[in-house]
Biopython code that builds the backbone (N, CA, C, O; Angstrom):
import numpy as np
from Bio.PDB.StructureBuilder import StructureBuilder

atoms = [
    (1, "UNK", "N", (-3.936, -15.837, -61.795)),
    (1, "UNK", "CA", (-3.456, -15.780, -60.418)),
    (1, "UNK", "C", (-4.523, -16.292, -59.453)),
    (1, "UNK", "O", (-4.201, -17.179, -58.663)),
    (2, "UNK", "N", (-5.371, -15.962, -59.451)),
    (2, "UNK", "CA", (-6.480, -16.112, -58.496)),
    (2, "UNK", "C", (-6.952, -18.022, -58.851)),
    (2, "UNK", "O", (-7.353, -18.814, -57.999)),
    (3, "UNK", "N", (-6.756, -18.277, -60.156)),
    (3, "UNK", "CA", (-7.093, -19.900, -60.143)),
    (3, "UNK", "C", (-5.613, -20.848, -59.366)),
    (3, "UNK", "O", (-5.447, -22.039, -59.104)),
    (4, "UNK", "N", (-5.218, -20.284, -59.290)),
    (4, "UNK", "CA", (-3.655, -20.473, -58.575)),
    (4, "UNK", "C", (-3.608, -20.811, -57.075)),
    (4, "UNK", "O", (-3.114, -21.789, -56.515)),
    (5, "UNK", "N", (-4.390, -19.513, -56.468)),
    (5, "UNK", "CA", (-5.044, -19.295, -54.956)),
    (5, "UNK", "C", (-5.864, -20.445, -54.833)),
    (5, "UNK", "O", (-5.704, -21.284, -53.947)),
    (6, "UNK", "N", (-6.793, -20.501, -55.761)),
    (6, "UNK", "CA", (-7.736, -21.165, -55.151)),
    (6, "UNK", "C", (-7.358, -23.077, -55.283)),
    (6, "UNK", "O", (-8.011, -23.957, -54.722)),
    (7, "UNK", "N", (-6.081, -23.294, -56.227)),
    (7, "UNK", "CA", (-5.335, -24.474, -56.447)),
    (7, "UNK", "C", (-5.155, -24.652, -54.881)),
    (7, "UNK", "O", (-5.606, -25.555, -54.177)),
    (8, "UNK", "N", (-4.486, -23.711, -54.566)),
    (8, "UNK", "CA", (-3.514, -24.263, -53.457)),
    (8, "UNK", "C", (-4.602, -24.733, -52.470)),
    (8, "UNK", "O", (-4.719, -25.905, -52.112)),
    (9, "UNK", "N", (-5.645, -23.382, -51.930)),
    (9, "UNK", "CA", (-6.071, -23.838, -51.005)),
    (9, "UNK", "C", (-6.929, -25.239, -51.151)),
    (9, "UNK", "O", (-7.267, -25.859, -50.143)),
    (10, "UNK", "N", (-7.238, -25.667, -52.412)),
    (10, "UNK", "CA", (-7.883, -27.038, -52.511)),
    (10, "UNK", "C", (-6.857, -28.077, -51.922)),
    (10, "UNK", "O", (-7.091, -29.016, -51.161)),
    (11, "UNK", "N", (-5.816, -27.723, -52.397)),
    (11, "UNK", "CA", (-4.749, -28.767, -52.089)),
    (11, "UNK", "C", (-4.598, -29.058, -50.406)),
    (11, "UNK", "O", (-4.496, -30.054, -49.688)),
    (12, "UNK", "N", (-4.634, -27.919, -50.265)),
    (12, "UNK", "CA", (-4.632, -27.870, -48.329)),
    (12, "UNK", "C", (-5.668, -28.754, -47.838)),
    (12, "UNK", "O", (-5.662, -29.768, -47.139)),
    (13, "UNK", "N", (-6.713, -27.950, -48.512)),
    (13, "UNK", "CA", (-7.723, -28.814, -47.930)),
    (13, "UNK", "C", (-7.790, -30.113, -47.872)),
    (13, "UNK", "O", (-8.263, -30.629, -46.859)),
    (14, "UNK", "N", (-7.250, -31.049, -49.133)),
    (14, "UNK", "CA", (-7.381, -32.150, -49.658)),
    (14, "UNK", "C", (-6.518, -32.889, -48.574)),
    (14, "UNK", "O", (-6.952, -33.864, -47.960)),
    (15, "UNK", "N", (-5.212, -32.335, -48.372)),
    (15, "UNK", "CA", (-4.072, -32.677, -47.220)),
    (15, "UNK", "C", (-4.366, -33.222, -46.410)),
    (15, "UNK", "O", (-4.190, -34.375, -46.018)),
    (16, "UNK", "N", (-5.135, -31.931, -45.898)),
    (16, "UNK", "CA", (-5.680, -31.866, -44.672)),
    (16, "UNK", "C", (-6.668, -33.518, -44.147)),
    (16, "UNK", "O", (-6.390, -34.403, -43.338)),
    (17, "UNK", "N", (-7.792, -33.316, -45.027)),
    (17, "UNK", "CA", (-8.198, -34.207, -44.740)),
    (17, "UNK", "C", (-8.102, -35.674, -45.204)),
    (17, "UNK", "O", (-9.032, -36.480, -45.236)),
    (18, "UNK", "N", (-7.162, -35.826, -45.464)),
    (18, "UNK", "CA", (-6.387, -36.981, -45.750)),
    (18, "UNK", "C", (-5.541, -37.138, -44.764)),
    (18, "UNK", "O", (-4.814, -38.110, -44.967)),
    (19, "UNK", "N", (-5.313, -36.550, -43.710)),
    (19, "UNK", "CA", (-4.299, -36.172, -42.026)),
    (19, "UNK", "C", (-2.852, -36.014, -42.484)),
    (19, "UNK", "O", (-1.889, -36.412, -41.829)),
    (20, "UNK", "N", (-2.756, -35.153, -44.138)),
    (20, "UNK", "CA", (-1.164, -35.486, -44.238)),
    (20, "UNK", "C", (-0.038, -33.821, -43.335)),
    (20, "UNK", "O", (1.125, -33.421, -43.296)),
    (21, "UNK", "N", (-0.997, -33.550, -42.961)),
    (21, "UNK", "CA", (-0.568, -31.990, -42.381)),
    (21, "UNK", "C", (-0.418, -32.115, -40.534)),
    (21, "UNK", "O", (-1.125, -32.915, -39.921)),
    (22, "UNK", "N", (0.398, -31.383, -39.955)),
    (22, "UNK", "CA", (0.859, -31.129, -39.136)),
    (22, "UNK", "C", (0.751, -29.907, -38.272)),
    (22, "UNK", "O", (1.192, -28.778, -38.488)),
    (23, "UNK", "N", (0.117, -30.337, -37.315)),
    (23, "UNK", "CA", (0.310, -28.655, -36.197)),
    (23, "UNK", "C", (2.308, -28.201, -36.310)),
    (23, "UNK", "O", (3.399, -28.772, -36.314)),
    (24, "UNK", "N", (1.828, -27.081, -36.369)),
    (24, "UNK", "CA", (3.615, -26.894, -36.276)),
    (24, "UNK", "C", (3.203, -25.717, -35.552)),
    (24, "UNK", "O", (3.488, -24.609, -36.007)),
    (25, "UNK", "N", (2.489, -25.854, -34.347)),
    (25, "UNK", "CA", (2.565, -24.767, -33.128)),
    (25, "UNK", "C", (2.973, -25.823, -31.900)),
    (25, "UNK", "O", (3.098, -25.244, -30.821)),
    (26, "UNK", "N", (3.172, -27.065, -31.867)),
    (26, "UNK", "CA", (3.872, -28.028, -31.215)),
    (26, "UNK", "C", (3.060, -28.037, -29.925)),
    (26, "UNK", "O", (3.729, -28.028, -28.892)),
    (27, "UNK", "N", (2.230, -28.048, -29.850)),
    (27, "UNK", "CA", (0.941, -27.813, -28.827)),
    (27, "UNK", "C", (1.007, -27.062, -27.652)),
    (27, "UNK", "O", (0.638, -27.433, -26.538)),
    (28, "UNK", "N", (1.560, -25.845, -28.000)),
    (28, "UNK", "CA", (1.433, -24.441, -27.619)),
    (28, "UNK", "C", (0.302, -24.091, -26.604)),
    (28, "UNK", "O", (0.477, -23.774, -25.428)),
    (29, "UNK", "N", (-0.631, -24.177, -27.116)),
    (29, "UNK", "CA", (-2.224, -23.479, -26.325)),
    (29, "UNK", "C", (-2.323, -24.274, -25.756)),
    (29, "UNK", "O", (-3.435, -24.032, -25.285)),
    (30, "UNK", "N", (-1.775, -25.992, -24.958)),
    (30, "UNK", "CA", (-2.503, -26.264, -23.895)),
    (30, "UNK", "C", (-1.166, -26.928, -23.236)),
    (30, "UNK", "O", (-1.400, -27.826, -22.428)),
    (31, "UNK", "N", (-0.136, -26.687, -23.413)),
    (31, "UNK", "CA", (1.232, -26.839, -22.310)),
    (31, "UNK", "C", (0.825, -26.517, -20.988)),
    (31, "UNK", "O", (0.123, -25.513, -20.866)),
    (32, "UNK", "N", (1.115, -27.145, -20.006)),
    (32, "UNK", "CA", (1.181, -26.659, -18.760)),
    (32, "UNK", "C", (1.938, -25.584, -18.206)),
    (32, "UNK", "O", (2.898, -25.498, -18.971)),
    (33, "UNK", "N", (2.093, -24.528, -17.131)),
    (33, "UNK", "CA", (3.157, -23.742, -17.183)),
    (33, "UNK", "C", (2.971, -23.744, -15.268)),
    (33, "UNK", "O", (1.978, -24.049, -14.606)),
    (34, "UNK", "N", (4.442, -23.247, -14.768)),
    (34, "UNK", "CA", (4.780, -23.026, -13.780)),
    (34, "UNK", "C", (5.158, -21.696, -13.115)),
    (34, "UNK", "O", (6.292, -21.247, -13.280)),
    (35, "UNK", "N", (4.448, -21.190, -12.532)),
    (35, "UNK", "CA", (3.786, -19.637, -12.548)),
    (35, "UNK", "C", (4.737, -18.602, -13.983)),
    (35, "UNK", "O", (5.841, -18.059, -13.992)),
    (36, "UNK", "N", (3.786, -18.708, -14.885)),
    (36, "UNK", "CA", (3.823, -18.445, -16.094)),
    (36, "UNK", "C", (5.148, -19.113, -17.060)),
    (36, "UNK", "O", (5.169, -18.746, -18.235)),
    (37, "UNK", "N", (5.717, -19.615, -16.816)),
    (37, "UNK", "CA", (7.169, -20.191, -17.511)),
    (37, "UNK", "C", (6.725, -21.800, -17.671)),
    (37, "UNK", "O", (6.021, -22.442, -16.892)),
    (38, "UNK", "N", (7.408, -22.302, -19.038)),
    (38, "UNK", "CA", (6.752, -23.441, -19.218)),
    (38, "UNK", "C", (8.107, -24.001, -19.570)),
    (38, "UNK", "O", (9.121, -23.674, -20.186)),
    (39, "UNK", "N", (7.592, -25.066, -18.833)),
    (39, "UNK", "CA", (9.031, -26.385, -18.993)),
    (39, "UNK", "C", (9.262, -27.368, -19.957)),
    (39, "UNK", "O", (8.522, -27.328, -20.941)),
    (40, "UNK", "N", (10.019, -28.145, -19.913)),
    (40, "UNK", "CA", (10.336, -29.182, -20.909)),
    (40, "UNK", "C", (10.083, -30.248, -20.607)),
    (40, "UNK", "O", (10.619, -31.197, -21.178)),
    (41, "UNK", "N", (9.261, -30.398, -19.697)),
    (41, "UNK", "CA", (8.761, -31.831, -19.157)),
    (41, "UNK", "C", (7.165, -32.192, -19.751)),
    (41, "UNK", "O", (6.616, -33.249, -19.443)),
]
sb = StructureBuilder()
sb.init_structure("model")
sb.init_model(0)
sb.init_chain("A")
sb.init_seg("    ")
for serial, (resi, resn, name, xyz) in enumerate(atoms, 1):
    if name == "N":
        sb.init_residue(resn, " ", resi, " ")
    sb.init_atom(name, np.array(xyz, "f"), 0.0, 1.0, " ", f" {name:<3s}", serial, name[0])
structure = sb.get_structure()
């Protein structure tokens, strides 16, 4: 199990820096907002 864990996270890593991975927080932390409510623009 644990050589399993440590598969994957190589794999991530490898992904990763190869740029095949994706924010999927859709750039959340730096949206603009309009007294606190954030738009679709």
């Amino acid at each position: 199990m644990g050589i399993a864990v440590l598969l994957f996270f190589v794999a991530i890593a490898i992904a990763s820096g190869l740029g095949l991975t994706a924010d999927s927080r859709d750039s959340a932390d730096w949206k603009p907002t309009t007294d606190g409510l954030r738009g679709r623009c």
